[in-house]
C-alpha positions as CSV (number, residue, x, y, z in Angstrom):
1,X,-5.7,-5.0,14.8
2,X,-3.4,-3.5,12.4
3,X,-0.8,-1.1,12.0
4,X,-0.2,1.7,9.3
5,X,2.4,4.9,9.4
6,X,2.0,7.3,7.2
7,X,5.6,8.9,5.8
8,X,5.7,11.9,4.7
9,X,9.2,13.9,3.6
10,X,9.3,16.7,5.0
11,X,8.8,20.1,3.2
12,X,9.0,18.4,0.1
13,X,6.9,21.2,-2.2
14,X,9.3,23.9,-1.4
15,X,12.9,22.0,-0.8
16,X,12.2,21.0,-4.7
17,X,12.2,24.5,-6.1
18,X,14.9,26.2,-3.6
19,X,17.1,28.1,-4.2
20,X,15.5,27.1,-8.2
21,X,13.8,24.0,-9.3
22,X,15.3,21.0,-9.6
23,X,16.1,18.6,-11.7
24,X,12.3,16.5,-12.8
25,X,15.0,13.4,-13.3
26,X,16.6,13.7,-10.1
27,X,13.8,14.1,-8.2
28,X,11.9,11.1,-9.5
29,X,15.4,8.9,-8.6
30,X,15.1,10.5,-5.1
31,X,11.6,9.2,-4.9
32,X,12.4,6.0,-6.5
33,X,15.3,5.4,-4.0
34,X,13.7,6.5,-1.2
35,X,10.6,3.7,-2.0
36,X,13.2,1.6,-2.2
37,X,14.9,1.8,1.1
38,X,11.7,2.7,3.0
39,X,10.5,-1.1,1.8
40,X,14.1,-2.3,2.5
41,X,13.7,-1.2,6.5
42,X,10.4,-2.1,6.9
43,X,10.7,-5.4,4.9
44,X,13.6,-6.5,7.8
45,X,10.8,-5.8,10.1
46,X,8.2,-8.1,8.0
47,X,6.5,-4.2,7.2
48,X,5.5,-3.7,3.5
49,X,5.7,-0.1,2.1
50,X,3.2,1.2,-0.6
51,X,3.6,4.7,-2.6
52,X,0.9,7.3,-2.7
53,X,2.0,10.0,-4.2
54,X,5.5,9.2,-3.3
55,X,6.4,12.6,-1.0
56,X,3.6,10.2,0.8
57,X,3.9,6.5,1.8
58,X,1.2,3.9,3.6
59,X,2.9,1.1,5.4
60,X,1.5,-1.8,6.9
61,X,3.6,-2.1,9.7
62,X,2.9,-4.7,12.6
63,X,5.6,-5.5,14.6
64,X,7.6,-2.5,14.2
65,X,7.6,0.2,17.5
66,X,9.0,3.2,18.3
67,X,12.4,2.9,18.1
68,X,12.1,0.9,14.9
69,X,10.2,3.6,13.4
70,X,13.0,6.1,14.7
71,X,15.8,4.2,13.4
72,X,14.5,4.3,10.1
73,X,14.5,8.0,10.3
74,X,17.9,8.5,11.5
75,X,18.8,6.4,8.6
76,X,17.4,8.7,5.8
77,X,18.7,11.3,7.7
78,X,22.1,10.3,7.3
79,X,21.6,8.9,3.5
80,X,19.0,11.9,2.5
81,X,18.9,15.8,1.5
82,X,15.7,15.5,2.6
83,X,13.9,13.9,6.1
84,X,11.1,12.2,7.0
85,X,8.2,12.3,9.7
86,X,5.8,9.5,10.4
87,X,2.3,9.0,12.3
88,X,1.5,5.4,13.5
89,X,-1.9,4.7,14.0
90,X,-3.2,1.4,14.8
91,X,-7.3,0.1,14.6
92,X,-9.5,-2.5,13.5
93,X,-9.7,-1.7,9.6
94,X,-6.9,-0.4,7.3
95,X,-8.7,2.8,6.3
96,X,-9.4,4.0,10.3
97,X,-5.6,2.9,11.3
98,X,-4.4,5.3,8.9
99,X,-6.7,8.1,9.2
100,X,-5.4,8.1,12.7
101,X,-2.1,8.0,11.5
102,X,-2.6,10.9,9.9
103,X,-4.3,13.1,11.9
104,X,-1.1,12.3,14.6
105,X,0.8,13.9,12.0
106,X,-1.6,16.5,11.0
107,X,-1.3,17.9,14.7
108,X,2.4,18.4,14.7
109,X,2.4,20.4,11.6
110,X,1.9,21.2,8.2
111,X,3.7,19.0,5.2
112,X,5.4,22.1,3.9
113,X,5.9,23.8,7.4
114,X,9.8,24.8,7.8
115,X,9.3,24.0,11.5
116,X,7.5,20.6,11.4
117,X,11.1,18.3,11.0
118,X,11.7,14.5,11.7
119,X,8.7,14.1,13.7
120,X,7.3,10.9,15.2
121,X,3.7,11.3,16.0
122,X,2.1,7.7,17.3
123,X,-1.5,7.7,18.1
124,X,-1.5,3.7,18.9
125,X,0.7,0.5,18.6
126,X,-0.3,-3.0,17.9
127,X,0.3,-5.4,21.0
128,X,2.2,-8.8,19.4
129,X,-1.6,-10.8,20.9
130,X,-3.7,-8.5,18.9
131,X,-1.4,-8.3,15.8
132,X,-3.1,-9.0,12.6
133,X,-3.2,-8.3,9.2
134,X,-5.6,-9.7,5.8
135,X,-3.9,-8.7,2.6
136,X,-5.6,-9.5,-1.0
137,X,-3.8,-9.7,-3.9
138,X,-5.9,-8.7,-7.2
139,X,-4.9,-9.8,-10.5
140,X,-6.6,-9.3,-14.0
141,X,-7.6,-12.1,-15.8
142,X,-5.4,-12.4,-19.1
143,X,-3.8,-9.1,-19.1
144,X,-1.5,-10.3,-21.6
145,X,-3.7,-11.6,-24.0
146,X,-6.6,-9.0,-23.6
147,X,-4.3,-6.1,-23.0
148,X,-0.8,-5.8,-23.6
149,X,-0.6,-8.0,-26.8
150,X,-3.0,-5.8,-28.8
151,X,-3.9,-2.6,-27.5
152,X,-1.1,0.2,-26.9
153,X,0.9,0.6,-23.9
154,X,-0.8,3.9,-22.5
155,X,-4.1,2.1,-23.2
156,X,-3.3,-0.8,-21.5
157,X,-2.2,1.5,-18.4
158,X,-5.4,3.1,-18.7
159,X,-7.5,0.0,-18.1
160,X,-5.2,-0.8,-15.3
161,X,-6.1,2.3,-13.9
162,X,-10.1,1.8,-14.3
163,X,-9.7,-1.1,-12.7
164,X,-7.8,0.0,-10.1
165,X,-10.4,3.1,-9.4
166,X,-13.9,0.8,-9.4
167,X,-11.4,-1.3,-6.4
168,X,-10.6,1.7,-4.8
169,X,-14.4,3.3,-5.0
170,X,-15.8,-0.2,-3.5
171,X,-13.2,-1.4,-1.2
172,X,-13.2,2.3,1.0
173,X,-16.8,1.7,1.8
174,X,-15.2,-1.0,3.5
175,X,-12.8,0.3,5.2
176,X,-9.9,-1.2,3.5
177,X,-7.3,0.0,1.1
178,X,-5.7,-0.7,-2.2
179,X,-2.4,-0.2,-3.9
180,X,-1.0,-0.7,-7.6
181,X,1.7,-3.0,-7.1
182,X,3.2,-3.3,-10.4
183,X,1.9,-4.8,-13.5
184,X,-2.2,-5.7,-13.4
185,X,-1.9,-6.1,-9.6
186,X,-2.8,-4.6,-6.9
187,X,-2.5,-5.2,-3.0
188,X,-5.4,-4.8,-0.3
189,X,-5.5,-4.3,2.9
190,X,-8.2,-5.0,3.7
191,X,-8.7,-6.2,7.7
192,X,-12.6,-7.1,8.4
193,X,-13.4,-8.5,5.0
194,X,-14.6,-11.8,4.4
195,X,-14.2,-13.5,1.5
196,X,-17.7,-13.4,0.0
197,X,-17.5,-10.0,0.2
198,X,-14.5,-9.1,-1.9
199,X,-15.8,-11.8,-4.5
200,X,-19.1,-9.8,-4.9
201,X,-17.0,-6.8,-5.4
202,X,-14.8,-8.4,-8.5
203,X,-18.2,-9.5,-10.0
204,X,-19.7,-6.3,-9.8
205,X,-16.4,-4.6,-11.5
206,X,-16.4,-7.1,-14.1
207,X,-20.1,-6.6,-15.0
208,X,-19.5,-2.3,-14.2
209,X,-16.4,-2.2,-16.9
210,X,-15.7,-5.6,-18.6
211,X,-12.3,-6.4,-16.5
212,X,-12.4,-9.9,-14.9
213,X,-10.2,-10.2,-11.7
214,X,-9.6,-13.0,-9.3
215,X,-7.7,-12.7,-5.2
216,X,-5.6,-14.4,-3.5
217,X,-6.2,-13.8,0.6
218,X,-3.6,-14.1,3.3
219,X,-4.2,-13.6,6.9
220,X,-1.1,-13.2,9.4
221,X,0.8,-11.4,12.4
222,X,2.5,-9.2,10.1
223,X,2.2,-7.7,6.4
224,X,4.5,-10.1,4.9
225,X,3.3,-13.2,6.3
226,X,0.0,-12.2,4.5
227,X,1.5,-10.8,1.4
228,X,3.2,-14.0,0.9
229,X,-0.5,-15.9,1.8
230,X,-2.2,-14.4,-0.9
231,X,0.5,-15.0,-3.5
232,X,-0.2,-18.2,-2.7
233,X,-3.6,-17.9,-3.2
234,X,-3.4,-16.3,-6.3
235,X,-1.2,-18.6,-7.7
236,X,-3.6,-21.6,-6.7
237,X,-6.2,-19.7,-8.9
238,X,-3.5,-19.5,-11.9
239,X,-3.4,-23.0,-12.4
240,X,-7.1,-23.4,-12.6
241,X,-7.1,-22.6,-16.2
242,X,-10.5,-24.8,-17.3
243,X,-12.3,-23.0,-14.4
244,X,-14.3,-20.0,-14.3
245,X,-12.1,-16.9,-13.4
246,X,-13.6,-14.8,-10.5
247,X,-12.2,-16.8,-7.9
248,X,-11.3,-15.7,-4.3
249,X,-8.8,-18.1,-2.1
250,X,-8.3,-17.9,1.2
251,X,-4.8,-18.8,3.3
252,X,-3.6,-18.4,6.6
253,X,-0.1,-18.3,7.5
């Protein structure tokens, strides 16, 4: 089983134009921060924190309960013009544990409803027995020398982006999820998939658009422990450099 909570700030839409808009700048440095020290408090609890459209975060977060989740509140509270309210939501794929996530939320309010403030809504927990969580991390083959060494920076952000869409479109159907994570990589979690599966997805995108990409897959009690997992797997497939690059590697922590 794993474990997502959705965070979402609270009245974000209007606090950012009252009593006049603010500051584009500031705003992306609140956002920025805020990322920061969301992944900061989660990380301490072996959580990982992804961005969505930053006034909403995913986290994976097994291991974390209630009054984790309601510490980390009171601390951007304290820190924060703004605040934060969470749903936790907890099932067999990625996609399901946050859809219930959110709809724990949803029930307590709108996102830009002056009355909906700090809330915790938890639909389900992860037990530490039934803990578990598969990460993928996707890489594109020789970004630097097929991207970034010849074609312009926007268009080499746009192919990241392509690439990132066809995962997206593909890995849903599965019920996992996928995140840019900097650079030409991206993080899955993606619970329930084995690893033929996610191989005959890369194929398909590199025959669909031309972009080759190889995974590295980590299984564990916790996001970081299967983060770390398939960072090791990916790196395994870096130094196969005479070998064919679609390539999927499996570790368990």
């Amino acid at each position: 089983m794993i474990q997502m909570t959705l965070i979402q700030i609270d009245n974000y839409g209007p606090w950012t134009v009252t009593p006049r808009p603010r500051t584009e700048s500031d705003l992306q440095m609140l956002q920025a921060n805020l990322f920061a020290d969301l992944n900061n408090h989660f990380g301490n609890k072996k959580g990982l924190v992804f961005f969505t459209r930053f006034d909403n975060l995913l986290a994976i977060s097994n291991g974390l309960d209630e009054e984790d989740h309601l510490r980390i509140q009171r601390s951007i509270r304290n820190r924060y013009p703004i605040t934060i309210s969470m749903g936790v939501g907890a099932a067999e794929t990625p996609h399901e544990a946050q859809r219930l996530a959110t709809i724990a939320l949803q029930k307590e309010g709108g996102a830009q409803s002056s009355k909906r403030k700090e809330i915790l809504a938890i639909d389900s927990l992860v037990s530490e027995e039934d803990s578990f969580v598969q990460a993928a991390h996707i890489d594109i083959n020789s970004v630097t020398e097929t991207l970034t060494d010849i074609e312009s920076a926007f268009d080499t952000s746009f192919m990241v982006n392509k690439a990132q869409h066809y995962l997206m479109t593909k890995l849903i159907k599965k019920g996992a999820l996928l995140f840019f994570i900097g650079g030409d990589n991206f993080m899955s979690p993606c619970n329930g998939l084995s690893e033929e599966e996610i191989k005959d997805m890369l194929v398909e995108i590199d025959e669909e658009i031309g972009i080759g990409l190889k995974a590295g897959i980590g299984r564990g009690k916790n996001a970081e422990d299967a983060a770390y997992m398939a960072d090791i797997g990916l790196e395994e497939i870096r130094e196969r450099d005479n070998e064919p690059w679609t390539w999927v590697v499996e570790k368990e922590y």
